[in-house]
C-alpha positions in Angstrom: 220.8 89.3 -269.2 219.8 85.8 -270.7 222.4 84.6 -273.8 221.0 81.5 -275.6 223.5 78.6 -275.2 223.8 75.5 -277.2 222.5 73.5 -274.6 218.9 75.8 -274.5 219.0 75.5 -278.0 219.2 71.6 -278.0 216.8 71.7 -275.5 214.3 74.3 -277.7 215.2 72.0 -280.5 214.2 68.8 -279.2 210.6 69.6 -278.2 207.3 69.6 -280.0 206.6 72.6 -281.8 203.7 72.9 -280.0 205.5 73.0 -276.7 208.9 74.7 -277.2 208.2 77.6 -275.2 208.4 75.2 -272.3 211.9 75.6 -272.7 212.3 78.4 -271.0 211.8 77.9 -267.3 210.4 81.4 -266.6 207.7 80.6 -269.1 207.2 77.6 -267.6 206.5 79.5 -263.9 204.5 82.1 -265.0 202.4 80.3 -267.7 201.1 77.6 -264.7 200.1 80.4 -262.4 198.5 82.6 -264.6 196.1 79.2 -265.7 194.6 79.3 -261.9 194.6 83.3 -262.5 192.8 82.9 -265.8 190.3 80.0 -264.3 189.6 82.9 -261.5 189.1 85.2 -263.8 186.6 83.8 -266.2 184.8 82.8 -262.8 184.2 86.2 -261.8 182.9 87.1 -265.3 180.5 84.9 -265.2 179.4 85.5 -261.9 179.6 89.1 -262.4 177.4 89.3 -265.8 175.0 86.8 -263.4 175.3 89.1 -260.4 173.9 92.4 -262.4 171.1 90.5 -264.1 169.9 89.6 -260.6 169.9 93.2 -259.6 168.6 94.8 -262.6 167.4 92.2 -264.9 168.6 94.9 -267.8 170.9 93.9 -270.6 171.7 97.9 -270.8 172.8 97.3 -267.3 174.9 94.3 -268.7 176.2 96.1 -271.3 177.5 99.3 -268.5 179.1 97.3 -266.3 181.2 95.4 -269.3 181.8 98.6 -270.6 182.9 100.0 -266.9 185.2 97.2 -267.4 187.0 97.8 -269.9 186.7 101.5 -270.5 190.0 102.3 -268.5 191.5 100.2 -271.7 190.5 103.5 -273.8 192.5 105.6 -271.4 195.1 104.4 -269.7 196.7 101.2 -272.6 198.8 103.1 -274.5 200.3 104.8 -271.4 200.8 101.1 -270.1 203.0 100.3 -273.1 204.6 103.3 -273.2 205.1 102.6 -269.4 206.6 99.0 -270.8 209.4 100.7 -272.9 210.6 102.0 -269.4 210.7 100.5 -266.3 211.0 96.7 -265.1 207.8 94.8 -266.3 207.4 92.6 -263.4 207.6 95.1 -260.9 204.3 96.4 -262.5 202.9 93.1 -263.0 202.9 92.9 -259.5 200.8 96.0 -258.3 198.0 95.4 -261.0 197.7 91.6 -259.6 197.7 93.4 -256.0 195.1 95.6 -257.0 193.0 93.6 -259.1 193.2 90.2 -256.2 191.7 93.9 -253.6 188.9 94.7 -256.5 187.4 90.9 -256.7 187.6 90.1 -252.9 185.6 93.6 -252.1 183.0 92.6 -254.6 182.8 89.4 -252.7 182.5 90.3 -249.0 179.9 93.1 -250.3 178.0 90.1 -252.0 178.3 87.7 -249.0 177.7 90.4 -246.4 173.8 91.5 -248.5 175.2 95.2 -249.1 176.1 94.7 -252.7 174.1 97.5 -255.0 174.5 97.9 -258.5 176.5 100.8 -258.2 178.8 98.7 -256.0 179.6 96.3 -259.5 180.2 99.7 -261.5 182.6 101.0 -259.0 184.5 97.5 -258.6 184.3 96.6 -262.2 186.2 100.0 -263.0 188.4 99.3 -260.5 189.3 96.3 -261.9 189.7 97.5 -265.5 192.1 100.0 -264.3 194.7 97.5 -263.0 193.6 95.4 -266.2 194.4 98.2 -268.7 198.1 99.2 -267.7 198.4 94.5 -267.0 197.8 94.0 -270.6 200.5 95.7 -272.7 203.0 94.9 -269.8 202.0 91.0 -269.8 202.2 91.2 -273.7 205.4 92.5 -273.6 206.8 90.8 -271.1 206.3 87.0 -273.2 209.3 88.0 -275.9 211.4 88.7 -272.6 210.5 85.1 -271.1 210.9 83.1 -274.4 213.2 85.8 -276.4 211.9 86.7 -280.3 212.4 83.0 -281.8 210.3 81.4 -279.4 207.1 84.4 -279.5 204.7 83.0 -281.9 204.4 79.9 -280.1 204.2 81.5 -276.7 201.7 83.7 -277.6 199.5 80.6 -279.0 200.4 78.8 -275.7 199.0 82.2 -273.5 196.0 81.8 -275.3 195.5 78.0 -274.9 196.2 79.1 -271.6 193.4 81.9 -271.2 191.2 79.3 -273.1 191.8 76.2 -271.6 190.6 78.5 -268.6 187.4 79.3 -269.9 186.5 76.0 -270.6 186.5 75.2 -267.0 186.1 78.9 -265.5 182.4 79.7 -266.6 181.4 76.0 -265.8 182.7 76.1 -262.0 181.6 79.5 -261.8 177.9 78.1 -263.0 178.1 75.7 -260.4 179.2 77.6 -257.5 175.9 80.0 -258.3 173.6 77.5 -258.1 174.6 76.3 -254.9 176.2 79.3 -253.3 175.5 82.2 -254.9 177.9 84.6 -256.7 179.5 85.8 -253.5 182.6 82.9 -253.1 183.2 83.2 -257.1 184.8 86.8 -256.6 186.1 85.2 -253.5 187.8 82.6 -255.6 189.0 85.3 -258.2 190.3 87.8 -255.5 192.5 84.6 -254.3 194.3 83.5 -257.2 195.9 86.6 -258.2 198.2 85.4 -255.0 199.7 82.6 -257.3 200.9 84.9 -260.3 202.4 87.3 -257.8 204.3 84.2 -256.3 205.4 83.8 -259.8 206.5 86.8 -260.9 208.8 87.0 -257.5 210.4 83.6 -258.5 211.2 84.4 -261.8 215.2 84.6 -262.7 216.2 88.4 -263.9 219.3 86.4 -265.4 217.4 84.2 -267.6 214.5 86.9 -269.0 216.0 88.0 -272.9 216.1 91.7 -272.9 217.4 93.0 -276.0 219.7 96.1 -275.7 218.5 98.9 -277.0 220.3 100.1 -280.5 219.5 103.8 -279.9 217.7 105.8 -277.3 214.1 106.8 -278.8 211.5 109.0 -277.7 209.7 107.5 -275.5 206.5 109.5 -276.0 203.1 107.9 -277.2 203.4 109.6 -280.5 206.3 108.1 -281.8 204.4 104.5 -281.5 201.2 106.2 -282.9 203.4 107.7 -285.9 205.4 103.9 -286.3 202.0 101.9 -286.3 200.3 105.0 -289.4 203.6 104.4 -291.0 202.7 100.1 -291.9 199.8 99.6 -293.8 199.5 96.0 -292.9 200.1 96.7 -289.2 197.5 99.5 -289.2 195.3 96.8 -290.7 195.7 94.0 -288.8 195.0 96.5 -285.6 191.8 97.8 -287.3 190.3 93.9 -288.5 190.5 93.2 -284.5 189.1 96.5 -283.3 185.7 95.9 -285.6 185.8 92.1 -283.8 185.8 93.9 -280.7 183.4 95.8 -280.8 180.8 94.1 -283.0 181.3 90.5 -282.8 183.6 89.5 -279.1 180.8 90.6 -276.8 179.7 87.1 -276.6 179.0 86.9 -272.4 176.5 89.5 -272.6 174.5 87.7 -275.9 174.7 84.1 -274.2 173.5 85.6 -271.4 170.7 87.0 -272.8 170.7 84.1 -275.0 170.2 81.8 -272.4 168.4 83.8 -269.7 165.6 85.2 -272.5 165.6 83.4 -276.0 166.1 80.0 -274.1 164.7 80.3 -270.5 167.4 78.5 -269.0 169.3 79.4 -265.5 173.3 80.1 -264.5 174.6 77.1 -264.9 173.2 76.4 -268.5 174.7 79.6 -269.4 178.1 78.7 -268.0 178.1 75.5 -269.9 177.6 77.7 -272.9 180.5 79.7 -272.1 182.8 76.5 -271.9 181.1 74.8 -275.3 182.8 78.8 -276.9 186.1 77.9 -274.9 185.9 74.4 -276.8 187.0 76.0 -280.1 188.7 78.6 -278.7 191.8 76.1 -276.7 191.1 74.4 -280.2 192.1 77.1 -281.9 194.8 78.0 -279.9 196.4 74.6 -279.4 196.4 74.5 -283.8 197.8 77.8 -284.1 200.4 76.6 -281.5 201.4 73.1 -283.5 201.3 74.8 -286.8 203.7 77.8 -286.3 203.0 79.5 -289.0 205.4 82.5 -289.8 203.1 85.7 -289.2 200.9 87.2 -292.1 198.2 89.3 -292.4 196.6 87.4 -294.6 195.6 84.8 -291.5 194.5 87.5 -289.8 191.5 88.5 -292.3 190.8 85.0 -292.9 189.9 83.9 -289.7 188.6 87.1 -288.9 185.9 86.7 -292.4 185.1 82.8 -291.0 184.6 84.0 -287.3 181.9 86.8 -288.6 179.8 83.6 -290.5 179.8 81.8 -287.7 178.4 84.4 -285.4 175.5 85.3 -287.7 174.4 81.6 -288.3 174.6 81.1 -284.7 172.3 83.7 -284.5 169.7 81.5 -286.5 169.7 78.7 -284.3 166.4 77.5 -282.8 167.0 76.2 -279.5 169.5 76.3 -276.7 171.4 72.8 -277.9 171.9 74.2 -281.4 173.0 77.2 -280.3 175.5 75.2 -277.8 176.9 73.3 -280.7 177.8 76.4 -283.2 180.1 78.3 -280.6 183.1 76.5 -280.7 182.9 77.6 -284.4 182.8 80.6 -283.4 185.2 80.6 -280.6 187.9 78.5 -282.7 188.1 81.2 -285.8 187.7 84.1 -283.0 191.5 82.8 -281.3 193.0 81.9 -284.3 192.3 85.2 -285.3 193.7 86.7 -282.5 196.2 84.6 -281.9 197.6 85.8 -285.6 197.0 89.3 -284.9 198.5 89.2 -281.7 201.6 87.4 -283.4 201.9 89.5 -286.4 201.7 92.7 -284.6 204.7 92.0 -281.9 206.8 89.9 -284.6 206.1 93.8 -286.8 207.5 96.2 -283.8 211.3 97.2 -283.3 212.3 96.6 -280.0 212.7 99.9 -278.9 208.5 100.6 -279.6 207.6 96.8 -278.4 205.5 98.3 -275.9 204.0 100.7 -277.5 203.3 99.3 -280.3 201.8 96.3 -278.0 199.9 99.1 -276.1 198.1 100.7 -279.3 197.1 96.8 -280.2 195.4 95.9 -276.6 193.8 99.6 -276.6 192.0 98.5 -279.7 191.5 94.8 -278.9 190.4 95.3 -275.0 189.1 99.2 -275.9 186.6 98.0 -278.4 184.4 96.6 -275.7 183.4 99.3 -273.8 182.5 100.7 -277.6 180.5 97.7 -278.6 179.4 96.3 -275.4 176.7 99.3 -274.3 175.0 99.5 -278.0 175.1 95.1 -278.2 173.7 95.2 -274.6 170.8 97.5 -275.9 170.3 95.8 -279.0 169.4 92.4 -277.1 167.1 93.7 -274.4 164.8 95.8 -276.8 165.3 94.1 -280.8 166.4 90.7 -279.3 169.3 88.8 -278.4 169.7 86.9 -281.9 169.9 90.5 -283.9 173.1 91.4 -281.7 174.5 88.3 -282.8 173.1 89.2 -286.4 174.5 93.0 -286.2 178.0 91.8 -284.5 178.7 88.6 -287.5 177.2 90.3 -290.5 179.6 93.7 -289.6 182.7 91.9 -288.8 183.0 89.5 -291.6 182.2 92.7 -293.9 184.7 94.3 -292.9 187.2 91.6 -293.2 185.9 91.1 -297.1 187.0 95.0 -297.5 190.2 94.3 -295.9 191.0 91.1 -298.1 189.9 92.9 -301.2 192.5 95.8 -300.4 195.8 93.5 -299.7 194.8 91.9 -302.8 195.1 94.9 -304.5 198.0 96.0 -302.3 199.9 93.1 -303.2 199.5 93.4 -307.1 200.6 96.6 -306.9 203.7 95.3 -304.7 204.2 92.5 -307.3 204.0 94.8 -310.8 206.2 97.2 -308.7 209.0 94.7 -309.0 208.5 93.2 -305.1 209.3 96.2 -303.1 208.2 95.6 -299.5 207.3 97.6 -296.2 210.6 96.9 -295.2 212.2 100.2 -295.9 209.7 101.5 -293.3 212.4 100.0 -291.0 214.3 103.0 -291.4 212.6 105.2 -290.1 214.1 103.3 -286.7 216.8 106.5 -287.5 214.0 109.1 -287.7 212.6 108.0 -284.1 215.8 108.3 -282.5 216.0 112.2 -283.3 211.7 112.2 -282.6 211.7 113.0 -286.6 
């Protein structure tokens, strides 16, 4: 078990801000692997979303196999964070990556080989979600173990520069391998690079990771982090803001593509280059939230989440495809600073003891909210137009985000008039868990 010595916190000290999880050498290991990971990744989507459109040309098609995706999210997250609480995170860390690396280089041998169907994608892009679903909670969890709790914030704004500074090159090599070879090698690619983060996560030290010993021994039942996350208002809230992105406004792949195949007439690669122009903002976002270090509040969350709906619905009222190209990093830049201080506030909220499942109930929502959205936004486009998803998705999330800011402000008068009492006390119900009260 990792102790912090003077000497890492010299070293913690002595770095940017921006870069002070870099610290930690485990951090270090796994955050430059998972970047080739990531670029694989955002490959495949691409090539995937291009892949069904060539066999159906359907956006409702679009919308299924997104929603195939990410539906095991709905089932199986809150098991994976429960399953976090117990057992050693990289050990499952490495099966998903085995499993998901299998899933992607099927889909590509299917596509290289002519034998690829649409019901092929389905079956492969549920695979996929499957391994994806019990990865998320784990890989959340598993940051405050690499950097320990002083160091979280800034690593989880550094995991999302990392994710984003992948999508700014993912969709526009995956754009270009299309054009000249087809989708076939970018699942290729994908399947390939889940080798490097299970290199990683054999490399990294057990002695060095920050595990926290446990006060009490707690219930480790789903219910008790469902009854934790009811119990605090703002954490409920900062969960539900992030849900109604999720399903209404973060299904941007399937409106720029049918943005750009329909509205705009243009080919793969023009819609790649529109998936890198949204990773613009979105390392932009994440590289800020990373230099400013802001101490968690839920009041970042609502505000970014109130900007990010704007920005999708004038987006929608753009009249051509360079327009439209130049509003998305707006939207992608107030999407990850949104998530960035969800994500922070949420795991900076949890005891130790629920981390997991408190992480688990936040990616179910997050990750589970496209399968919701992504059928009824895939419909929406192909028979009202692509522009009124974008309409639907903005004008719903930043409405909802309005509510939410009118009801902390209320919330915290009351607090205030109440002579400051916080949610703090809620903290004792730590006691409570331990006998599954």
């Amino acid at each position: 078990m990792a102790t912090i010595s003077k000497r890492k916190n010299s070293q913690v000290n002595e770095r940017p801000s921006s870069l002070r999880s870099f610290s930690h050498r485990n951090f270090r290991l796994f955050f430059s692997f998972n970047l080739i990971s990531n670029i694989g990744t955002w490959v495949q989507r691409v090539a995937q979303d291009w892949l069904v459109l060539q066999l159906t040309h359907s956006g409702t098609a679009l919308g299924i196999v997104t929603a195939l995706q990410f539906l095991p999210v709905l089932l199986l997250s809150l098991h994976g964070g429960a399953l976090a609480d117990r057992v050693d995170k990289r050990i499952v860390l490495i099966i998903t990556n085995v499993g998901g690396g299998i899933s992607a280089l099927t889909l590509g041998l299917l596509v290289i080989t002519n034998h690829v169907q649409i019901w092929h994608v389905y079956a492969l892009a549920l695979s996929l979600g499957l391994f994806g679903a019990i990865d998320s909670p784990v890989r959340q969890s598993f940051a405050v173990e690499m950097v320990g709790p002083a160091d979280l914030p800034n690593a989880v704004s550094l995991n999302s520069a990392n994710f984003n500074g992948a999508r700014l090159v993912g969709p526009a090599l995956s754009g270009l391998m299309i054009n000249a070879f087809g989708t076939g090698p970018s699942f290729i690619l994908n399947g390939i690079s889940f080798i490097g983060v299970i290199v990683a996560l054999l490399a990294i030290r057990s002695d060095e990771l920050y595990r926290k010993p446990k006060a009490k021994e707690i219930d480790q039942s789903v219910r008790v982090g469902l009854r934790y996350v009811r119990d605090r208002p703002e954490l409920l809230a900062a969960i539900l803001i992030v849900g109604t992105m999720s399903v209404c406004g973060l299904n941007f792949q399937i409106s720029m593509a049918l943005m750009a195949k329909y509205e705009f007439g243009r080919g793969a690669g023009a819609y790649g280059l529109l998936g890198s122009a949204l990773a613009i903002g979105s390392l932009s976002g994440a590289v800020l939230s990373a230099r400013l270090g802001r101490e968690p509040q839920l009041k970042y969350v609502i505000s970014g989440a109130t900007a990010f709906g704007i920005c999708t619905f004038i987006s929608a009222l753009m009249p051509n495809y360079g327009t439209f190209a130049m509003v998305l990093p707006f939207c992608g830049f107030f999407a990850i600073m949104t998530i960035v201080a969800a994500s922070s506030f949420i795991q900076d909220s949890a005891i130790p003891e629920l981390h997991g499942r408190v992480v688990g109930i936040y990616m179910l929502v997050y990750v589970g909210g496209t399968p919701i959205g992504s059928p009824f936004i895939g419909w929406i486009g192909e028979f009202a137009g692509p522009r009124w998803s974008l309409f639907i998705g903005g004008g719903v999330t930043a409405t909802v985000a309005v509510l939410f800011s009118l009801w902390n402000s209320r919330r915290l008068v009351r607090r205030a008039r109440s002579g400051g009492a916080s949610d703090d006390e809620l903290d004792r119900q730590h006691d409570r868990l331990s006998d599954g009260g």
